[in-house]
C-alpha positions as CSV (number, residue, x, y, z in Angstrom):
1,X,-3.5,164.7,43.1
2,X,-0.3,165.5,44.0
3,X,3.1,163.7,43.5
4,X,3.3,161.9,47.4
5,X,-0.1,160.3,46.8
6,X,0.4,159.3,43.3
7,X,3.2,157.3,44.6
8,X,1.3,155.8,47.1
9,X,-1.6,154.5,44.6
10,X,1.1,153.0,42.6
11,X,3.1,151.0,45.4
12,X,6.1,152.9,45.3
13,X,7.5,153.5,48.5
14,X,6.5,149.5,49.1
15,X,8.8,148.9,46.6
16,X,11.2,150.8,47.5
17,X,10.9,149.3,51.0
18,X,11.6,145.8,50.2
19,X,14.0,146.2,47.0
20,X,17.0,145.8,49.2
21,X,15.6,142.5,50.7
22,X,14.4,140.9,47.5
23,X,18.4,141.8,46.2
24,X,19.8,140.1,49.4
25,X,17.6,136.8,48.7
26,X,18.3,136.8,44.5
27,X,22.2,137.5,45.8
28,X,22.5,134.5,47.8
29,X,19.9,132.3,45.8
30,X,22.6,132.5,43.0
31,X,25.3,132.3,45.2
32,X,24.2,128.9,46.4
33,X,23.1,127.9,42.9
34,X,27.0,128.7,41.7
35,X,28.2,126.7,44.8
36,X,25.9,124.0,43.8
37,X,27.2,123.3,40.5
38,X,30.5,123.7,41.0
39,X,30.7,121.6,43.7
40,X,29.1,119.0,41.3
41,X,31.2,119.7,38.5
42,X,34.4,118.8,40.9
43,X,32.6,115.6,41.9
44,X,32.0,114.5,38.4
45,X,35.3,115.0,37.4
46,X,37.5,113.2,38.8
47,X,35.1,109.9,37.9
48,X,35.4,110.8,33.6
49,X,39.1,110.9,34.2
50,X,38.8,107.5,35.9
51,X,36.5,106.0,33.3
52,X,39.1,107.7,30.4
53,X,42.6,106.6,32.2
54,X,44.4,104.1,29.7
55,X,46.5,101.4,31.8
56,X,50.1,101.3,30.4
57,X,52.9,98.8,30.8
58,X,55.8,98.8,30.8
59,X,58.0,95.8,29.9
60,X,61.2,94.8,30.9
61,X,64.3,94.0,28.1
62,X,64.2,90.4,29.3
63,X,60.5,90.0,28.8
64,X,60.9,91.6,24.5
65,X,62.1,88.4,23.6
66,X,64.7,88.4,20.0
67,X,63.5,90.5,17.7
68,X,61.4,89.1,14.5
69,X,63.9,88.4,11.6
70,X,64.2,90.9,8.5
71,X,65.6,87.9,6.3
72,X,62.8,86.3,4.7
73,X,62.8,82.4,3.7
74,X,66.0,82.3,5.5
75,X,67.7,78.7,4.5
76,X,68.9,76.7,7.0
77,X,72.8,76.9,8.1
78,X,74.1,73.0,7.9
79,X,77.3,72.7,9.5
80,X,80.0,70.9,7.2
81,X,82.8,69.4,9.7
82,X,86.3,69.1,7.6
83,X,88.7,66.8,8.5
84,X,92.4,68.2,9.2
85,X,95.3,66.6,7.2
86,X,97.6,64.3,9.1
87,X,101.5,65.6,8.6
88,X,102.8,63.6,11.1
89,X,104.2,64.1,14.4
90,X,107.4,66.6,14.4
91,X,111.0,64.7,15.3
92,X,113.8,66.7,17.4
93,X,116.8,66.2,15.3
94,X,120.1,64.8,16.5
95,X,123.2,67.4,16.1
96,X,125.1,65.4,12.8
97,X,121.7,63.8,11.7
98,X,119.6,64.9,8.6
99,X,116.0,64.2,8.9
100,X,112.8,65.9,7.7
101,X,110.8,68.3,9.0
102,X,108.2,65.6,9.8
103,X,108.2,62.1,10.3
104,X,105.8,60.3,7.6
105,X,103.1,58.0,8.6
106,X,104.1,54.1,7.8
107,X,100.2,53.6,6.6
108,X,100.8,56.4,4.1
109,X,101.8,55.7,0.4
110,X,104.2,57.5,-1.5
111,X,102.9,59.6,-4.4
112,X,103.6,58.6,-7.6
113,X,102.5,59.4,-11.5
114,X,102.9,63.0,-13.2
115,X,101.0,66.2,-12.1
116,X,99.8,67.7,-15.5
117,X,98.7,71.2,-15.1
118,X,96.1,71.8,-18.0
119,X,96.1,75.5,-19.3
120,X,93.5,77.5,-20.5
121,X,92.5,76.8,-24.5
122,X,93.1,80.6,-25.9
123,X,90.7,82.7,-27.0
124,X,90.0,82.8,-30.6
125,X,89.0,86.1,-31.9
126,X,86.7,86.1,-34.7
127,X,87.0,88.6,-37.3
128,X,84.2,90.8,-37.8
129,X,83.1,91.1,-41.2
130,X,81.2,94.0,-42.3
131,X,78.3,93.0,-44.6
132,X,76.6,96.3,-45.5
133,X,75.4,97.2,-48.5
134,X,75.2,100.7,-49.2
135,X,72.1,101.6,-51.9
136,X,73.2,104.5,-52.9
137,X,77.1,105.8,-54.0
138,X,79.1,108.4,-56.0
139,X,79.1,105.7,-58.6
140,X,77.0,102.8,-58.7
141,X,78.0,99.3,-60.3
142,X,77.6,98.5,-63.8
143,X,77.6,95.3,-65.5
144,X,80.0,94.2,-68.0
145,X,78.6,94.5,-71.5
146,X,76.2,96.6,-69.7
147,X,72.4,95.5,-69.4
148,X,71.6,94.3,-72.9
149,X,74.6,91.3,-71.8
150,X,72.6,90.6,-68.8
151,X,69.4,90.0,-71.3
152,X,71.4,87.8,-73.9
153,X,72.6,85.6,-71.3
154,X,68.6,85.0,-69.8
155,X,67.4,81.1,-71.6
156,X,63.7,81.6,-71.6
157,X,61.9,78.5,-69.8
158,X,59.9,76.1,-71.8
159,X,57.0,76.7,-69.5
160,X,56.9,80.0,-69.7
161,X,56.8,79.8,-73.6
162,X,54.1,77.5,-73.7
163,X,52.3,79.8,-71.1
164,X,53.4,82.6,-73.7
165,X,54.4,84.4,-70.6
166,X,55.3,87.6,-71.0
167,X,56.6,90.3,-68.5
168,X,60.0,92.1,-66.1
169,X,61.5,90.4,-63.5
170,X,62.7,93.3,-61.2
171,X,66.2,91.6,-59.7
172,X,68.3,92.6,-56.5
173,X,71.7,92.2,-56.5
174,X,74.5,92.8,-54.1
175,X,77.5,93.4,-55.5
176,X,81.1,93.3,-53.3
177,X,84.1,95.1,-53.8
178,X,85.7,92.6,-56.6
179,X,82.7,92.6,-58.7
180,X,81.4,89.9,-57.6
181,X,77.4,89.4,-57.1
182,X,77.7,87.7,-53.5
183,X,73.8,87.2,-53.5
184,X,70.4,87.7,-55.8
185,X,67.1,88.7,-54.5
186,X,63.3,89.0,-56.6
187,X,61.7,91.7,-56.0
188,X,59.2,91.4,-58.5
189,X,58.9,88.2,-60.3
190,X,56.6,86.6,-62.8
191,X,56.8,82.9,-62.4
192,X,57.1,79.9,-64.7
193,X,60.5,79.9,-64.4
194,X,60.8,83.3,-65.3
195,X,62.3,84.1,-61.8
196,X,64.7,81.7,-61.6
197,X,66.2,82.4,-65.0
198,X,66.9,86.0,-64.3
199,X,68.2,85.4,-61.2
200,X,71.0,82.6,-62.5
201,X,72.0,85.6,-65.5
202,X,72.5,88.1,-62.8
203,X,74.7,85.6,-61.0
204,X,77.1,84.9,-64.0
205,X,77.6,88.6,-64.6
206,X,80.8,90.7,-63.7
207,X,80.6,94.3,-62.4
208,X,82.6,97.1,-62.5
209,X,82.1,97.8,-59.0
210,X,80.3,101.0,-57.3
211,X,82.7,104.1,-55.7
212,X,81.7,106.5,-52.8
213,X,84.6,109.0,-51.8
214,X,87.0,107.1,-53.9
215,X,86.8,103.6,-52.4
216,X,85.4,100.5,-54.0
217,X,82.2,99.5,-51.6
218,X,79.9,97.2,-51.8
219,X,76.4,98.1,-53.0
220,X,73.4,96.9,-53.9
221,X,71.0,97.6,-56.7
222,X,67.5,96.6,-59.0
223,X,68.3,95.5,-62.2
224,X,64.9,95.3,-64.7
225,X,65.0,92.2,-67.3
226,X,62.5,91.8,-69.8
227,X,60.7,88.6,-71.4
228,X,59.7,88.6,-74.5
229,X,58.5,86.3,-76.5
């Protein structure tokens, strides 16, 4: 079979034949189909700009109104009217005559009594004391007589004797520039009297009192009394 009836059996030449037809009609088929939907999308647009379109106005300065206040719990203003002082009604002066400035009022009374003018009561400056203590110094206070005088002075209580109480009182004492114990402290104490007896020989006892750099300064210290029986 040759080549021109092969063709034939398959339909070749018919297709051949009506290709250029079949192109035409898919050419303006999707022609129209394009015209179609554009045309729609052109319609449908203009409508979802309609349905989105936000209405805006626009006020005038007149229609605002004042402005809300910045000022809150603002009290109210209350007007305080003030009476003007009466001087009198000024008098032309006659060329020879001496009058005042102003003529005075009939209904007004002449001041009397004394204007006192009260002054200020001055300030009174207090003096600052300074009240420290140091613990420790070049040389620290010692008591006259040193300790064991501090001991013979101590009058055991009679409770503490019947108690047979036994012990140290540990004593604070603050000691000035002079000497002088300004104040006594227990720091450990044994009670029945004990305390107080200590204390009140520390108090009658005269220091030599304690040096840093030279200077006499006040200081304080722990002075250890025993009680013995």
């Amino acid at each position: 079979m040759n080549s021109e009836n092969r063709n034939n059996v398959y339909g070749a030449f018919e297709l051949k034949r009506i290709y250029h037809k079949n192109y035409l009609y898919g050419f303006i088929t999707a022609v129209f189909i394009h015209l179609i939907l554009f045309l729609a999308f052109i319609l449908f647009l203009p409508r979802q700009k309609n349905e989105d379109t936000v209405k805006v106005k626009i006020l005038k300065y007149a229609e605002l109104g004042p402005p809300p206040s910045i000022v809150r719990n603002t009290p109210p203003v209350v007007k305080v009217e003030v009476e003007k002082p009466v001087f009198g009604t000024p008098v032309a002066a006659k060329r020879g005559e001496a009058v005042s400035e102003f003529e005075v009022p009939k209904d007004s009374s002449p001041a009397s009594g004394e204007v006192k003018v009260e002054q200020p009561p001055a300030e009174v400056k207090k003096e600052v004391i300074d009240e420290t203590f140091y613990v420790a110094v070049d040389m620290m206070p010692e008591p006259g007589g040193g300790i064991e005088a501090i001991q013979k002075k101590i009058v055991y209580p009679p409770e503490a004797r019947r108690d047979k109480v036994e012990g140290k009182v540990i004593v604070k004492a603050f000691i000035d520039e002079a000497g002088s114990v300004r104040r006594v402290e227990i720091v450990k104490g044994l009670g029945s009297g004990c305390d107080e007896a200590a204390m009140a020989a520390v108090r009658s006892t005269r220091f030599r009192p304690g040096k840093m750099n030279g200077k006499v300064v006040r200081v304080q210290m722990t002075i250890a009394l025993a009680f013995r029986l």
